[in-house]
Backbone bond lengths (Angstrom), bond angles and torsions (degrees), N, CA, C in turn:
res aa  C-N    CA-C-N  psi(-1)  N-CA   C-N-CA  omega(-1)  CA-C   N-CA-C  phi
1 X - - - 1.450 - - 1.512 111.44 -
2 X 1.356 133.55 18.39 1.442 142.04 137.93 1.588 92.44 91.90
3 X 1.427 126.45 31.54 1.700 124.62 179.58 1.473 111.16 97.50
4 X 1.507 138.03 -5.76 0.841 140.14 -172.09 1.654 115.58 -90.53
5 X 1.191 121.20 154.58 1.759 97.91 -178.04 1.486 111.87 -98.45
6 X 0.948 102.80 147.08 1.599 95.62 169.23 1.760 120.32 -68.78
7 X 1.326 101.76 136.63 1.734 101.54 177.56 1.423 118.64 -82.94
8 X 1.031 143.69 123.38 1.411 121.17 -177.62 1.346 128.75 -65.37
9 X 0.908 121.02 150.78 1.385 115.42 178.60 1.222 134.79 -57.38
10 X 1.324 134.31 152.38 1.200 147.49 162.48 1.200 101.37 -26.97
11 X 1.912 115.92 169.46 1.436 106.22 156.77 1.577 120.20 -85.31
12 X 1.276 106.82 -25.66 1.560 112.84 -174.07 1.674 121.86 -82.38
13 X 1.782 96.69 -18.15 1.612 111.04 169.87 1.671 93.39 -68.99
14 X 1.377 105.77 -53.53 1.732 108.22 -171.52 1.445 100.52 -54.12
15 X 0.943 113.17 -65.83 1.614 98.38 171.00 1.782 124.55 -7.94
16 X 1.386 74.99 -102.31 2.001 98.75 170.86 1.224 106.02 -40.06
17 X 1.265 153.97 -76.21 1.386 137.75 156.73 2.298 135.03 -16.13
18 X 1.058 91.07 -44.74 1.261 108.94 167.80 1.871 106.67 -72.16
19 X 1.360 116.11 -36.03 1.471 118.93 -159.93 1.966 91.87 -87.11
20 X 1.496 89.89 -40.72 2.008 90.71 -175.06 1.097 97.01 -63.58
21 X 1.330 139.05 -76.48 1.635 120.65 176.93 1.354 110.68 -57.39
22 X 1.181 169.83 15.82 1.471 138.80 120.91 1.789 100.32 -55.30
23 X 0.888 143.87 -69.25 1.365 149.17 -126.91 1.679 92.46 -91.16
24 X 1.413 119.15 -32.50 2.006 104.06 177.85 1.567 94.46 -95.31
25 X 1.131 133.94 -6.32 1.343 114.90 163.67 1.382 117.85 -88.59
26 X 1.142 128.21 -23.72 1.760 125.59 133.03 1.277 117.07 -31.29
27 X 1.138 120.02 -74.56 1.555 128.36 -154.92 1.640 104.37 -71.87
28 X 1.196 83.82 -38.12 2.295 85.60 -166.07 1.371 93.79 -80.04
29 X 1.549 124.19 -16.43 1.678 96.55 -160.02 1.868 86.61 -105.75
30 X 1.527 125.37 -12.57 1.664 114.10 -176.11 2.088 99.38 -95.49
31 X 1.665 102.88 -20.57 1.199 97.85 -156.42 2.047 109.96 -108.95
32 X 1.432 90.21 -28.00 1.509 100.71 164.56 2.183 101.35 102.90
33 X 1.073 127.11 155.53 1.131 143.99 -139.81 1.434 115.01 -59.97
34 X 2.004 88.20 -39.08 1.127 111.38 177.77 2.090 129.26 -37.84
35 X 1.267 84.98 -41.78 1.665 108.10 174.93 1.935 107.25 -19.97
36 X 1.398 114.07 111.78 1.682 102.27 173.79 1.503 117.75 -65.98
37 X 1.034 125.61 160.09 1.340 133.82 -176.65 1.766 96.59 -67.82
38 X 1.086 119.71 -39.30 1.719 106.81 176.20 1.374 124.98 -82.11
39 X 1.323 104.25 18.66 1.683 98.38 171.11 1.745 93.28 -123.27
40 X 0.811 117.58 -21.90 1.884 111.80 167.37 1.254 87.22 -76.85
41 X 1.337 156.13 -64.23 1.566 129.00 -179.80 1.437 133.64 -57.42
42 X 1.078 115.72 -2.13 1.341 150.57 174.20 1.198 116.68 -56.68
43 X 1.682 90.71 -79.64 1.555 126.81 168.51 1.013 127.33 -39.49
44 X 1.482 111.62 -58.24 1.319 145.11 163.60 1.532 105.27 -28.69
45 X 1.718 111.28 -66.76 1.571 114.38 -144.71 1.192 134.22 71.32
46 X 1.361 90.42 49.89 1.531 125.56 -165.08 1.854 104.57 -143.34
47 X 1.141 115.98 136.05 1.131 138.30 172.28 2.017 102.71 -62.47
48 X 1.696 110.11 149.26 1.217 87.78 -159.97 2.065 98.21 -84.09
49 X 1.744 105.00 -4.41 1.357 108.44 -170.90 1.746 106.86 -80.11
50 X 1.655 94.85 -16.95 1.748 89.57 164.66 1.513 122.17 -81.00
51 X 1.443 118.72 -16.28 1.225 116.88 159.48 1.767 126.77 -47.82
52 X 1.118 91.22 -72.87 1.593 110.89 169.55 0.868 102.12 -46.41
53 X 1.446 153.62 -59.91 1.461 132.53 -166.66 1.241 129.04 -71.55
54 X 1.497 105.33 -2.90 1.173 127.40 -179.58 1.946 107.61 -92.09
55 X 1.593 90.75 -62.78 1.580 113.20 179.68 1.199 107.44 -111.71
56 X 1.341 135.85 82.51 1.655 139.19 152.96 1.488 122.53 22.02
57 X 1.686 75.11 -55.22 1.895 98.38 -146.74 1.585 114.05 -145.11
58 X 1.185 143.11 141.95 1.253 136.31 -153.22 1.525 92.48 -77.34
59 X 1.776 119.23 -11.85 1.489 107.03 171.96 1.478 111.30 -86.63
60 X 1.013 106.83 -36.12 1.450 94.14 170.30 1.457 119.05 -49.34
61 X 1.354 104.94 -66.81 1.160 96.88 176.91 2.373 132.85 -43.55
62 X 1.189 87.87 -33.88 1.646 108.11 158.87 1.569 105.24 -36.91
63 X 1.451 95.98 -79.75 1.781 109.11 -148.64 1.288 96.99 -60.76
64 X 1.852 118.50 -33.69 1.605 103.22 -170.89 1.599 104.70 -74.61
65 X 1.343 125.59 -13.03 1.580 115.04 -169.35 1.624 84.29 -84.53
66 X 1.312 152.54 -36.28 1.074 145.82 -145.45 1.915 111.10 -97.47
67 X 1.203 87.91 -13.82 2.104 112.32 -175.16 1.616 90.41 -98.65
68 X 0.921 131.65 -55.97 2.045 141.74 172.06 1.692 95.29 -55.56
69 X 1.540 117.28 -59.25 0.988 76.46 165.63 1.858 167.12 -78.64
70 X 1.483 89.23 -33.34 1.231 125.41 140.45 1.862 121.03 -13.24
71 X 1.466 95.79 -68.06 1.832 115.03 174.58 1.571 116.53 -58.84
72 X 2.073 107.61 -13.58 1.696 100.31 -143.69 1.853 65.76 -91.82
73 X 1.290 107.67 -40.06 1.759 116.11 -153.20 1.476 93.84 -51.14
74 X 1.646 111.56 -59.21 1.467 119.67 -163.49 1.608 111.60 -36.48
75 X 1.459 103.24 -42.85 1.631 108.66 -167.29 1.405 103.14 -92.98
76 X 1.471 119.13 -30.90 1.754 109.98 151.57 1.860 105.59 -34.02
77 X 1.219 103.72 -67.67 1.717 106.58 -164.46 1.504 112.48 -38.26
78 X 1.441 97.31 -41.14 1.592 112.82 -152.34 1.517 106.81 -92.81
79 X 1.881 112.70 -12.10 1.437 111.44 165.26 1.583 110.28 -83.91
80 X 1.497 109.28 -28.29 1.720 107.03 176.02 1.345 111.54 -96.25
81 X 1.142 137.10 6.34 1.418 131.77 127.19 1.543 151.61 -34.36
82 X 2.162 87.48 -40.47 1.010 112.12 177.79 1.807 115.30 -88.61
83 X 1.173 111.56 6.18 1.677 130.66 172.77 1.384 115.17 -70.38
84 X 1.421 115.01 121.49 1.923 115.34 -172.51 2.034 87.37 -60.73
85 X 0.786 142.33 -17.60 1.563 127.32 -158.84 1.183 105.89 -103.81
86 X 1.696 122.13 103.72 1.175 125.98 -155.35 1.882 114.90 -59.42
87 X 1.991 82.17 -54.73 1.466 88.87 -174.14 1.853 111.30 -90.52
88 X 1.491 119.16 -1.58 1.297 112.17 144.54 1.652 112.54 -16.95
89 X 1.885 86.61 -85.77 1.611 129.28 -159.35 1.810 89.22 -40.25
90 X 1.485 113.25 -70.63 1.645 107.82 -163.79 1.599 101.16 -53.59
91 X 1.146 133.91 -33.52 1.170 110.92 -169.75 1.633 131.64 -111.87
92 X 1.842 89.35 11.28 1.162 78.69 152.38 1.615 114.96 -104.61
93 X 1.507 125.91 -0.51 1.205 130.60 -173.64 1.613 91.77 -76.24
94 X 1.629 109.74 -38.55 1.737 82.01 177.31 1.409 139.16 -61.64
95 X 1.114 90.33 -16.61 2.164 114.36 -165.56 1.508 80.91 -76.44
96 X 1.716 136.30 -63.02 1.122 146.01 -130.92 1.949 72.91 -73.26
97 X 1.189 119.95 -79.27 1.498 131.93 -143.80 1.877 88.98 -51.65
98 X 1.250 114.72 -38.05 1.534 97.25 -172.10 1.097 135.05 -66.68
99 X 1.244 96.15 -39.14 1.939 131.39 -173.86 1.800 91.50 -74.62
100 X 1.211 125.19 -48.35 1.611 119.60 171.61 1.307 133.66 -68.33
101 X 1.405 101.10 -0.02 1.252 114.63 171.16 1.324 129.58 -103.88
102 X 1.064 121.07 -8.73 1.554 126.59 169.90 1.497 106.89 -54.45
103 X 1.715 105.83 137.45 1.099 113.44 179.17 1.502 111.86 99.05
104 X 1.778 119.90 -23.05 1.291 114.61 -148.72 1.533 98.86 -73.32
105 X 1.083 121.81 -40.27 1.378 126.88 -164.82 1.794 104.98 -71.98
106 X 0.907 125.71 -40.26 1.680 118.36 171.73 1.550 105.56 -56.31
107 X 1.314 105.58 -40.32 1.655 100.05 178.34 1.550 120.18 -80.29
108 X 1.266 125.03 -4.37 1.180 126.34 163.28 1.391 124.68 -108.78
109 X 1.368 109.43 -2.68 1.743 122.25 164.19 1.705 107.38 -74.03
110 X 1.600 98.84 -34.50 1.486 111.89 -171.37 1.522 109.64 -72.62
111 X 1.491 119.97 -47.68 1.370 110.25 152.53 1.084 151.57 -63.89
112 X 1.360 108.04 -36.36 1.762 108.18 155.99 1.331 113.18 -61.73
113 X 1.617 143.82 -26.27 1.367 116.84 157.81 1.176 115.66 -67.96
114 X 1.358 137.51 -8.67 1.271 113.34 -178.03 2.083 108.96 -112.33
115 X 1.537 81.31 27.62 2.087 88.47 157.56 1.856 99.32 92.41
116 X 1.208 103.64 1.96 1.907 104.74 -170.95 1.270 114.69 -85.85
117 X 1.522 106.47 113.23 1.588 84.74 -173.43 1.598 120.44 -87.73
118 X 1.410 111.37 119.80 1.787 123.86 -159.35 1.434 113.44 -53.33
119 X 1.897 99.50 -41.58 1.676 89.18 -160.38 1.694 99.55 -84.45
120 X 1.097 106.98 -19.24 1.559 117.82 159.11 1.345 129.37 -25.47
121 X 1.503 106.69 -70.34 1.413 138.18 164.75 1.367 114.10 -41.68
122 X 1.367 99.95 -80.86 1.803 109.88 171.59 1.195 137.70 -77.48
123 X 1.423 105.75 17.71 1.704 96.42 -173.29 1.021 113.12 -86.73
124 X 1.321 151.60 -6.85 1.613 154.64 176.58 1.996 98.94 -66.03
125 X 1.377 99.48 -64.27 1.505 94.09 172.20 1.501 134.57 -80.40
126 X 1.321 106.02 -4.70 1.510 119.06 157.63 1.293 100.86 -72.86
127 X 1.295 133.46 -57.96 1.701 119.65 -155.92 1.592 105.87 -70.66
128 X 1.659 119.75 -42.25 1.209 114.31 159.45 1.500 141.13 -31.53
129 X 1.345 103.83 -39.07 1.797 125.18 -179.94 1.616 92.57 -83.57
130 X 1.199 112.27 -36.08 1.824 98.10 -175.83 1.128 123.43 -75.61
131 X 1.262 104.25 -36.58 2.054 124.38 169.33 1.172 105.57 -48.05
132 X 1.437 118.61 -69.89 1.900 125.58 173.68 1.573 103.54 -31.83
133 X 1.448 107.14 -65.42 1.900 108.10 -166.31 1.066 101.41 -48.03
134 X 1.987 112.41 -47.51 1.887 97.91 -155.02 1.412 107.79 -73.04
135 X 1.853 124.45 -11.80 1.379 140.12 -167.45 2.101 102.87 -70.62
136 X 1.875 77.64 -48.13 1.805 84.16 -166.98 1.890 108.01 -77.14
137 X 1.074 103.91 -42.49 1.412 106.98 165.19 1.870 116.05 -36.17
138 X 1.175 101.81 -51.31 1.623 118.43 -156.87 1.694 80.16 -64.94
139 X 1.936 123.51 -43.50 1.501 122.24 -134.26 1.967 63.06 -78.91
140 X 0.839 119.14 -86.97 1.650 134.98 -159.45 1.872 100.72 -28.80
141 X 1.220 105.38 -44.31 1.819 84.94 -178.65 1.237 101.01 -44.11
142 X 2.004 107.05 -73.75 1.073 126.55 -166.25 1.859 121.27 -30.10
143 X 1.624 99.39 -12.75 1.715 85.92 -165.81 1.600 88.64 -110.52
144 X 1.336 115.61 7.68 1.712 120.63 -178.48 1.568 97.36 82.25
145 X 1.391 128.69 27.05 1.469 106.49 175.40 1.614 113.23 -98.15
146 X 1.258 129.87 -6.49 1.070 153.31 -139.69 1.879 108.84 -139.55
147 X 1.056 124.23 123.55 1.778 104.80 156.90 0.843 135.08 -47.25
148 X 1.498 126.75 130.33 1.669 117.77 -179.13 1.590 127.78 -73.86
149 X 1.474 108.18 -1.80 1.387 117.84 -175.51 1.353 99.22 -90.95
150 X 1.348 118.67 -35.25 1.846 109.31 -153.68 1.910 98.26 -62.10
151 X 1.300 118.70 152.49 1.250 137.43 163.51 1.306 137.35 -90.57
152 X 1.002 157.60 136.64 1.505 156.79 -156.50 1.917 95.37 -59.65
153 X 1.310 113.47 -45.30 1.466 122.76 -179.72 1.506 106.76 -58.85
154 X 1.069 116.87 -39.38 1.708 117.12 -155.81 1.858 89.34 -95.49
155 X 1.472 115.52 -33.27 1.604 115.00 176.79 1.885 101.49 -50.83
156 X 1.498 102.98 -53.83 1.421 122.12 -176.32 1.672 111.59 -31.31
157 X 1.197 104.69 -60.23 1.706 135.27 -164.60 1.443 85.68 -60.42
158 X 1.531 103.48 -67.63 2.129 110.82 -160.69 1.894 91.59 -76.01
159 X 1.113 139.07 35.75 0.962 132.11 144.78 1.608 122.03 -111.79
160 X 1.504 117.25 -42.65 1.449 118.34 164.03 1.400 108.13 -57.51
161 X 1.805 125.64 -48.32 1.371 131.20 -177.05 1.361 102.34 -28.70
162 X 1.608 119.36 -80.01 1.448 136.95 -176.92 1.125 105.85 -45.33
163 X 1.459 129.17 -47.51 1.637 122.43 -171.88 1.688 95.04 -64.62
164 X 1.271 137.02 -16.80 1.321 126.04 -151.78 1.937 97.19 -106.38
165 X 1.561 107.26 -34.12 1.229 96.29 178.79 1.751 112.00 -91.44
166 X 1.113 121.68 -14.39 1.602 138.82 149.13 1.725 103.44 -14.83
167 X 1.723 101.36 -75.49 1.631 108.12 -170.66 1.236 109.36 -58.85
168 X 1.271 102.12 -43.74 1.807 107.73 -176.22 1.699 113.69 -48.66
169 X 0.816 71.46 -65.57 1.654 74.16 157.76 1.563 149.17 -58.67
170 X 1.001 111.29 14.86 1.400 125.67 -157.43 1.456 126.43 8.33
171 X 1.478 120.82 -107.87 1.332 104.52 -167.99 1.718 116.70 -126.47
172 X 1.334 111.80 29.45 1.130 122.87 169.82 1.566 116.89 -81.69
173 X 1.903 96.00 105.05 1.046 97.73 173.46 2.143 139.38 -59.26
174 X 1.084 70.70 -29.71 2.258 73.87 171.93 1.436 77.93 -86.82
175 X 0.955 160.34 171.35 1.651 170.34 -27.96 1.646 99.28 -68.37
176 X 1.402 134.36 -41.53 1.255 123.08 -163.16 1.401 90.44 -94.91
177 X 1.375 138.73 -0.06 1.425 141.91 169.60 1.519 99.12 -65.51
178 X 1.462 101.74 -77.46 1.498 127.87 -162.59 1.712 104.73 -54.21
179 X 1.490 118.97 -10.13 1.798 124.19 -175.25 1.818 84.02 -99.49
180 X 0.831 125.68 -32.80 1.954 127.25 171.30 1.302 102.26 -59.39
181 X 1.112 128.74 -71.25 1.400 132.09 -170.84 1.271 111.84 -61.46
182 X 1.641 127.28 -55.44 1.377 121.20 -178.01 1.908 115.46 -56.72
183 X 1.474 103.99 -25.32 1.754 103.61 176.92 1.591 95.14 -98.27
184 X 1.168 140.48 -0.86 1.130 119.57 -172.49 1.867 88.83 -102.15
185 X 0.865 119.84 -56.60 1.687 111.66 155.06 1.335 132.48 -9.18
186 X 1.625 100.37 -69.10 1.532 104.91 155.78 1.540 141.29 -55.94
187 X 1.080 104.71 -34.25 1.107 114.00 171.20 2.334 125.41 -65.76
188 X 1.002 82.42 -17.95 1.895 99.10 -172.51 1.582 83.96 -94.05
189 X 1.707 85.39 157.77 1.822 100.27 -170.55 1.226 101.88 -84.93
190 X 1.110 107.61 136.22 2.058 114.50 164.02 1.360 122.66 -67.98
């Protein structure tokens, strides 16, 4: 905003703003990117010129559902962090980070075609979610629930991995169970 401060919003702008991101993070993450900006205003109950004044641009509007989401996970991490059960906490923060991630990658293919730079955007709440893992990881070696070799990098990998065979799989719940258990298996010391 070129030195100027931002004013906060109204309560009823806050509103409508708060309701457009609930309602395209519905739609974009069950329906996919494609979604026009006038049927999330639609949805909304919102005019489509209150969109835009809110979100510019259907990327704008993107990156903030993808930064919200991003922010909801971080404080997911940081409430199961706060759990006395070390390797509870890591594993259910892993289930949490996978299962919240569906979708992420269409929405960040969708911004980098349209010139945004992603890790740009999200890296404040990406590095937050990584700090927690490498924190909860470290609590779970330390209590033997976890391997002592695996690395925050290689956690990284076996977390996109799972998010990747997750989709493949569609929506059968005992199969996306039984892909939890077989990496959560792996992961504990022999």
């Amino acid at each position: 905003m070129s030195g100027a401060q931002e004013r906060p919003l109204r309560a009823d702008a806050a509103r409508n703003r708060a309701r457009l991101l609930d309602v395209a993070t519905e739609v974009f993450t069950t329906r996919g990117v494609g979604v026009p900006t006038e049927e999330i205003a639609r949805a909304a109950g919102v005019g489509v010129g209150t969109l835009f004044r809110h979100f510019p641009t259907k990327e704008a509007l993107l990156e903030a559902v993808m930064v919200r989401r991003l922010e909801e996970m971080a404080a997911m991490t940081a409430r199961l962090a706060d759990r006395a059960d070390p390797a509870g906490a890591f594993f259910a923060c892993f289930r949490l980070v996978v299962e919240r991630s569906a979708g992420k990658n269409e929405f960040a293919h969708a911004l980098a075609a349209a010139g945004v730079d992603v890790h740009a955007a999200l890296r404040a709440p990406t590095e937050e979610i990584q700090a927690r893992l490498a924190a909860l990881l470290s609590e779970a070696q330390r209590t033997g629930a976890v391997r002592p070799e695996l690395r925050l990098a290689e956690l990284l990998a076996l977390l996109v991995g799972t998010g990747a065979m997750l989709e493949q799989l569609g929506t059968d719940p005992a199969a996306r169970e039984r892909v939890f258990q077989v990496v959560f298996d792996g992961l504990r010391p022999h």
